[in-house]
SEVO-396584 format. One record per residue (C-alpha): residue number from 0; y, z, x. Coordinates in pm, 1 decimal. Example, Ala and Ser with C-alpha at 12.3 -4.5 7.8 and 13.67 -1.06 7.14 Angstrom:
(r 0 (-450.0 780.0 1230.0))
(r 1 (-106.0 714.0 1367.0))
//
This chain:
(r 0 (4511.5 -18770.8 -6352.2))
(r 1 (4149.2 -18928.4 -6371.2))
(r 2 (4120.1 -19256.4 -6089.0))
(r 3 (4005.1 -19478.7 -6422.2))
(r 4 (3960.0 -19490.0 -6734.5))
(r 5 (3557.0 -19422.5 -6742.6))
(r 6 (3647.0 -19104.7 -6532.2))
(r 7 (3888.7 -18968.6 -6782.6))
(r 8 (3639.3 -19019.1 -7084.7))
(r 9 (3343.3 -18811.6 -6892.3))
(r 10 (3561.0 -18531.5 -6858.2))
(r 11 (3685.9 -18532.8 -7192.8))
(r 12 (3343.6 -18589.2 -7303.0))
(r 13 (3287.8 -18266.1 -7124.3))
(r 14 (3549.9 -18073.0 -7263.5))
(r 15 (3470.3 -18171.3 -7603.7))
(r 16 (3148.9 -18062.5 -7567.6))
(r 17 (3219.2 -17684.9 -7492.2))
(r 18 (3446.0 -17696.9 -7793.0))
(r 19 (3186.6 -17806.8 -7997.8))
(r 20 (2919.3 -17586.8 -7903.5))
(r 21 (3176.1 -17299.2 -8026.0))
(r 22 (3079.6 -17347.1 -8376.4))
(r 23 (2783.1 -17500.5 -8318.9))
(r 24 (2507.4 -17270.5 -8506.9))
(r 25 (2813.4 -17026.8 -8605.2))
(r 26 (2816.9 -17152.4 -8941.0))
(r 27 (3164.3 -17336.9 -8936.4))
(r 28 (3369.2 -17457.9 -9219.4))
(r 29 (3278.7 -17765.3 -9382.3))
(r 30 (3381.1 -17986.1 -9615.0))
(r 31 (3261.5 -18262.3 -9849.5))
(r 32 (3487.3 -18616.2 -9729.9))
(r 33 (3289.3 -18757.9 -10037.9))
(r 34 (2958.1 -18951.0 -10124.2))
(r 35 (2778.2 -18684.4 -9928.1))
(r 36 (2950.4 -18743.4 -9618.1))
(r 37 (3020.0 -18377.6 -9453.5))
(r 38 (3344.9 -18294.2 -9203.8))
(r 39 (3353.2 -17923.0 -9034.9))
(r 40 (3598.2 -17764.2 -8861.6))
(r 41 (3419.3 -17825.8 -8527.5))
(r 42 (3510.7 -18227.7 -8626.3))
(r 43 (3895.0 -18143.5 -8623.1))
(r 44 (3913.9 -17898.3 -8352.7))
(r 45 (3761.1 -18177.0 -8127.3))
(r 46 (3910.9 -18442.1 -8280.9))
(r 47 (4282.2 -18248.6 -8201.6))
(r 48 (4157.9 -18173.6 -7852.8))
(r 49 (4056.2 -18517.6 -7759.9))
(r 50 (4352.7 -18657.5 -7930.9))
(r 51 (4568.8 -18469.5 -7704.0))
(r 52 (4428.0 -18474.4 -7380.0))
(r 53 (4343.0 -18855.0 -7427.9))
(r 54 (4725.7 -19004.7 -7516.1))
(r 55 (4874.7 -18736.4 -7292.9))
(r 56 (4692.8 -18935.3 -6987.9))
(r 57 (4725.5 -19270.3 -7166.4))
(r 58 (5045.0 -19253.4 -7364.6))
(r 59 (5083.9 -19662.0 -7401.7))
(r 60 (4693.2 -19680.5 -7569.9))
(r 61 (4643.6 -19638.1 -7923.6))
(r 62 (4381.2 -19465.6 -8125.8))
(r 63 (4113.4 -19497.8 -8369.8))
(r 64 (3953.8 -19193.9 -8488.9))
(r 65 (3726.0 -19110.2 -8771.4))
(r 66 (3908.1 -18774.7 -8831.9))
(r 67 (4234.0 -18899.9 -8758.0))
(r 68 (4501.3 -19073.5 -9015.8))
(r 69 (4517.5 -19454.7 -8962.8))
(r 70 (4784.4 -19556.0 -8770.4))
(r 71 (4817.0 -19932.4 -8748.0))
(r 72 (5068.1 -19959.2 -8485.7))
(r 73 (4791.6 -19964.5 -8320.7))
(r 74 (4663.5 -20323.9 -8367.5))
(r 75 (5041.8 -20366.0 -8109.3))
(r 76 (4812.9 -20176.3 -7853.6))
(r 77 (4638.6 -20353.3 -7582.6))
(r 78 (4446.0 -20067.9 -7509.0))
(r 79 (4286.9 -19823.1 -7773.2))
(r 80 (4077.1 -19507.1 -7776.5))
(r 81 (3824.1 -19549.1 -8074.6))
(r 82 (3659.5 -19215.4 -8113.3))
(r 83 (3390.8 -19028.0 -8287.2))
(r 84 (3446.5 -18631.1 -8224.8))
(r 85 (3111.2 -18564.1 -8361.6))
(r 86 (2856.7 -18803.8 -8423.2))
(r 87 (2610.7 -18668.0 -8666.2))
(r 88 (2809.7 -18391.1 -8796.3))
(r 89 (2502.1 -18309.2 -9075.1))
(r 90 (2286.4 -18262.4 -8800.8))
(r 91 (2517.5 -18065.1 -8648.6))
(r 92 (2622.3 -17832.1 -8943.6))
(r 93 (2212.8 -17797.7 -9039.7))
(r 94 (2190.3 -17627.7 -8618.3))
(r 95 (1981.0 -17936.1 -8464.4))
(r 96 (2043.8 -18059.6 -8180.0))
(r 97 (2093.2 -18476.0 -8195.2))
(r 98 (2455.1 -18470.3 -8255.0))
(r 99 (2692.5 -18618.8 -7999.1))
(r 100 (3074.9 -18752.5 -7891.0))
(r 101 (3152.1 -19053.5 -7852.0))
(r 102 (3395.0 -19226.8 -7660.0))
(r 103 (3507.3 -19566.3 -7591.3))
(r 104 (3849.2 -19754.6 -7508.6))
(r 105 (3898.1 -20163.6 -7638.4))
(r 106 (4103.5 -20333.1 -7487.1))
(r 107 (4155.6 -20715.7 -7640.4))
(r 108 (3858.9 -20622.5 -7865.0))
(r 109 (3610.3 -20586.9 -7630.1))
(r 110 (3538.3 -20242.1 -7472.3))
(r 111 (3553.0 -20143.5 -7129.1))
(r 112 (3435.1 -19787.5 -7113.1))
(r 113 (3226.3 -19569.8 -7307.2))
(r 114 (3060.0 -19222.8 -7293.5))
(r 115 (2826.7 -19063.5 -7502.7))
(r 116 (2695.3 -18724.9 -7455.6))
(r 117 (2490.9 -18524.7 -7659.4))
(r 118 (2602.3 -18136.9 -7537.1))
(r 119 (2291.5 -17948.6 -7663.3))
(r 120 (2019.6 -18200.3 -7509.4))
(r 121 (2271.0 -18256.1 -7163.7))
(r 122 (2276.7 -18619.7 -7187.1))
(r 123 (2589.5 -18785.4 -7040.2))
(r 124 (2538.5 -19180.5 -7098.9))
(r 125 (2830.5 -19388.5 -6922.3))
(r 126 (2908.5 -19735.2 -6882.7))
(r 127 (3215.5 -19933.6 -6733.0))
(r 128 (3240.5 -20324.1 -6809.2))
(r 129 (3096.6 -20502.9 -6571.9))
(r 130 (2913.2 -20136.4 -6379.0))
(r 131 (2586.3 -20122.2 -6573.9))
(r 132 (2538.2 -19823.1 -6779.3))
(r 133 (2385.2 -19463.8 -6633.9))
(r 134 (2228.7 -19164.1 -6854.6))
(r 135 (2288.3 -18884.6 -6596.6))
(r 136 (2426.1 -19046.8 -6302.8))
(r 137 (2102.5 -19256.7 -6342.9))
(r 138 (2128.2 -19648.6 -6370.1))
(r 139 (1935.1 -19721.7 -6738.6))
(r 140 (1803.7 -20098.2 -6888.4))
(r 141 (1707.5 -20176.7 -7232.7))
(r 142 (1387.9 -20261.8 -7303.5))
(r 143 (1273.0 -20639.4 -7211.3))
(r 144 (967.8 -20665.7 -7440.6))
(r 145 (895.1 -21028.0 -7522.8))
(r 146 (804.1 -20964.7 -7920.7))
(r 147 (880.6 -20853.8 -8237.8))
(r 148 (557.4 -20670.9 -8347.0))
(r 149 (489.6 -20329.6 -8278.9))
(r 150 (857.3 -20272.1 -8148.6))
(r 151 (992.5 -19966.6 -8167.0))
(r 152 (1287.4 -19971.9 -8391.1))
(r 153 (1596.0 -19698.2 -8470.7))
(r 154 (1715.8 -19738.7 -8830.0))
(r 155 (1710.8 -19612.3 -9150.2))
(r 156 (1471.5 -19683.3 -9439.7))
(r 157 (1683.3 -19870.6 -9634.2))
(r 158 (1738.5 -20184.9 -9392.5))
(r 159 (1352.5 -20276.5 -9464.4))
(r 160 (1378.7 -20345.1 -9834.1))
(r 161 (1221.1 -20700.9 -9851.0))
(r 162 (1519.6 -20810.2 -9978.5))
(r 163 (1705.9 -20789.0 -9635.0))
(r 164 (1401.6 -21041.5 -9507.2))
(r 165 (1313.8 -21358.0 -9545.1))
(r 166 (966.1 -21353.9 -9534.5))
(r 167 (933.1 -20998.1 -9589.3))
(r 168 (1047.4 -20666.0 -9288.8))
(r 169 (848.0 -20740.3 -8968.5))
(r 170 (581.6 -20546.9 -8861.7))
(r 171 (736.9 -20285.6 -8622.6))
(r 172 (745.2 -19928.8 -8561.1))
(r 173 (1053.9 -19732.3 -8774.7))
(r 174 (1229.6 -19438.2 -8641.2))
(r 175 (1563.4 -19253.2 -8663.6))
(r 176 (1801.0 -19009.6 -8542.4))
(r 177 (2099.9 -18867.2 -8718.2))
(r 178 (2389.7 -18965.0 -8493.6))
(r 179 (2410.9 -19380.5 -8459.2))
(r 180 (2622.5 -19361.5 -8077.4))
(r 181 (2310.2 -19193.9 -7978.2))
(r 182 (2077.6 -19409.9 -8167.1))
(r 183 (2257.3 -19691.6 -7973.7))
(r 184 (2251.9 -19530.8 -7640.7))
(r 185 (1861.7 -19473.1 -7655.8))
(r 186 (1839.6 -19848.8 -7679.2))
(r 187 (2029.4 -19875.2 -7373.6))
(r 188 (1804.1 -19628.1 -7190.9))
(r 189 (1510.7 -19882.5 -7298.6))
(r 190 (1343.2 -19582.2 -7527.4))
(r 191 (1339.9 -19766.5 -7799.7))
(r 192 (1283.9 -20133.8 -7817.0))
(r 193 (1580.3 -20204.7 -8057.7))
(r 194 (1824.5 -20086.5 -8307.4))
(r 195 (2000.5 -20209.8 -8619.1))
(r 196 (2185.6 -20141.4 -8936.4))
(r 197 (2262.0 -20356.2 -9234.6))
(r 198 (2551.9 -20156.4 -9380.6))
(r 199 (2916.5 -20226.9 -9293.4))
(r 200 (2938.4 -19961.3 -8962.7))
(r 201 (3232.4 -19787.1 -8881.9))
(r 202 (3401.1 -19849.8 -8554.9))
(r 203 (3386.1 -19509.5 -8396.4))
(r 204 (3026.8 -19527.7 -8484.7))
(r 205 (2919.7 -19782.0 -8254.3))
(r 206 (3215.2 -19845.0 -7974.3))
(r 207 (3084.2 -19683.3 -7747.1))
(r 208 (2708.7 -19735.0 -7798.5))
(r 209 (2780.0 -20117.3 -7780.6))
(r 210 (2935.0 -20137.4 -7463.2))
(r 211 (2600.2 -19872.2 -7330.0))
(r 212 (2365.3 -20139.7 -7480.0))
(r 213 (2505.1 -20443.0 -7302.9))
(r 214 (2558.8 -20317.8 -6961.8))
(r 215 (2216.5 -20229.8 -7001.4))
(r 216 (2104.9 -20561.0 -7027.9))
(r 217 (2071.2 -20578.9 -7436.1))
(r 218 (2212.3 -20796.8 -7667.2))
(r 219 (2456.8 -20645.5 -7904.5))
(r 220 (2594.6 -20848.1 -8257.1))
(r 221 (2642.2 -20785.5 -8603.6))
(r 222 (2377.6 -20856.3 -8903.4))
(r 223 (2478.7 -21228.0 -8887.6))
(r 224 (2450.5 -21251.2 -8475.8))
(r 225 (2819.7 -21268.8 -8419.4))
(r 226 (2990.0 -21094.6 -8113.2))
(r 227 (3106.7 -20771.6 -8238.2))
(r 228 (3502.9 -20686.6 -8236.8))
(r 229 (3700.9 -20421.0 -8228.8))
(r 230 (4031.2 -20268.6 -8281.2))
(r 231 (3975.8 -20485.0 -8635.6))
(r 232 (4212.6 -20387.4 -8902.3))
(r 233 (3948.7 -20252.1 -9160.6))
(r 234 (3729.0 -20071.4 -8857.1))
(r 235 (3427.8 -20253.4 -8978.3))
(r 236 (3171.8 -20469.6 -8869.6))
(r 237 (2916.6 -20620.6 -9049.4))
(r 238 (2616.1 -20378.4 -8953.9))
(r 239 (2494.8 -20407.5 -8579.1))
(r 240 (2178.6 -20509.8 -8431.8))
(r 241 (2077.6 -20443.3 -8071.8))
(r 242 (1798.4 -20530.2 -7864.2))
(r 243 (1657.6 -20679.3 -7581.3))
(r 244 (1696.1 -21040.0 -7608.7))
(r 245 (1344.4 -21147.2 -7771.7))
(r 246 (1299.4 -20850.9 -7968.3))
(r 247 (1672.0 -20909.1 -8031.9))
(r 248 (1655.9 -21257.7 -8153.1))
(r 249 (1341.6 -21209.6 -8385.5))
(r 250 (1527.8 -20973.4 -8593.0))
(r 251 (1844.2 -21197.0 -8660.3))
(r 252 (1582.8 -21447.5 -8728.3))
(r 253 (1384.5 -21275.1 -8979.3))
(r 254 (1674.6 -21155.5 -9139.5))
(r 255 (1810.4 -21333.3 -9471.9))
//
């Protein structure tokens, strides 16, 4: 059995990764969860595989999964596995290569461990609470840039509408990538300056990406600057923004 938690997530990270890359560019199965939002067969066949493997080590944690039936017993759990099996499954299905897994365990609300790895691009991001975070074995820090304009910033179009801003969006530099835990995790390796969504983000989303950020040195809250939670009964927070803490602190402040 794995020496800690952190160890038993990078091999499972592993694992899921040659399962994935099975039907990756093999035209799997999919299927439309609704509102555009695509599952494939690769999604379940890692999602049973990780499932598994994770509870047979850790039999006492509970689990959070996006492909996986809610089971609230598990808000009784001190420990939980919150999971993504494949984080950008449309970029997946469509044969790129920014997909990834993502892993992370909670434990009081606050998580402990995380691993993200993107199989295709052989990136294996890790952090332990309290460890600092690595990207290959390799220590990583987010970005420390002392302002707001000309930052480089991961998030979608739609979280610059004016409307979002008090004075209008900032002047930064937009980009994106399809899966968010990796989004997340770039921030961490201080590629990008920052990070945020506005939307209500799903749990398995972003566990393991937070945890990455902050052991990086980042700050890491939701749209309103509140610590973010997990293990929460709905599997929501209230979007996520992550930066260093300058750049980090000009966006919740520019926010309305």
């Amino acid at each position: 059995m794995p020496a800690t938690d952190l160890d038993l997530l990078h091999e499972t990270a592993l694992e899921a990764g040659e399962i994935a890359r099975r039907f990756w560019r093999e035209d799997p199965q999919v299927w439309d969860k609704g509102g555009d939002d695509p599952v494939s067969e690769a999604d379940f066949a890692v999602d049973t595989h990780l499932k598994q493997r994770l509870l047979a080590a850790r039999p006492d944690y509970g689990w959070v999964s996006e492909e996986t039936a809610d089971d609230m017993s598990r808000l009784d759990r001190e420990r939980v596995f919150i999971i993504d099996p494949i984080d950008g499954t449309r970029a997946f299905v469509a044969g790129e290569k920014t997909w990834a897994h993502s892993l992370a365990i909670a434990e009081a609300g606050r998580i402990i461990a995380a691993c993200v790895y993107l199989p295709v691009r052989d990136k294996l991001y890790l952090a332990r609470k309290g460890g600092g975070a690595t990207l290959n074995g390799a220590s990583v820090m987010a970005s420390e840039r002392g302002e707001l304009d000309g930052a480089t910033v991961l998030s979608p179009k739609v979280s610059f509408r004016p409307e979002f801003w008090t004075a209008g969006p900032p002047p930064v530099e937009r980009h994106f990538r399809p899966s968010l835990a990796y989004r997340m995790a770039l921030v961490a390796e201080g590629r990008f300056d920052a990070m945020m969504t506005l939307r209500p983000a799903w749990e398995w989303d972003i566990a393991a990406g937070a945890l990455l950020v902050a052991e990086a040195g980042g700050e890491v809250t939701d749209r309103r600057g509140r610590p973010l939670t997990f293990n929460s009964p709905a599997r929501q927070t209230e979007g996520v923004v992550t930066a260093g803490g300058a750049v980090h602190a000009a966006l919740l402040s520019g926010l309305a």
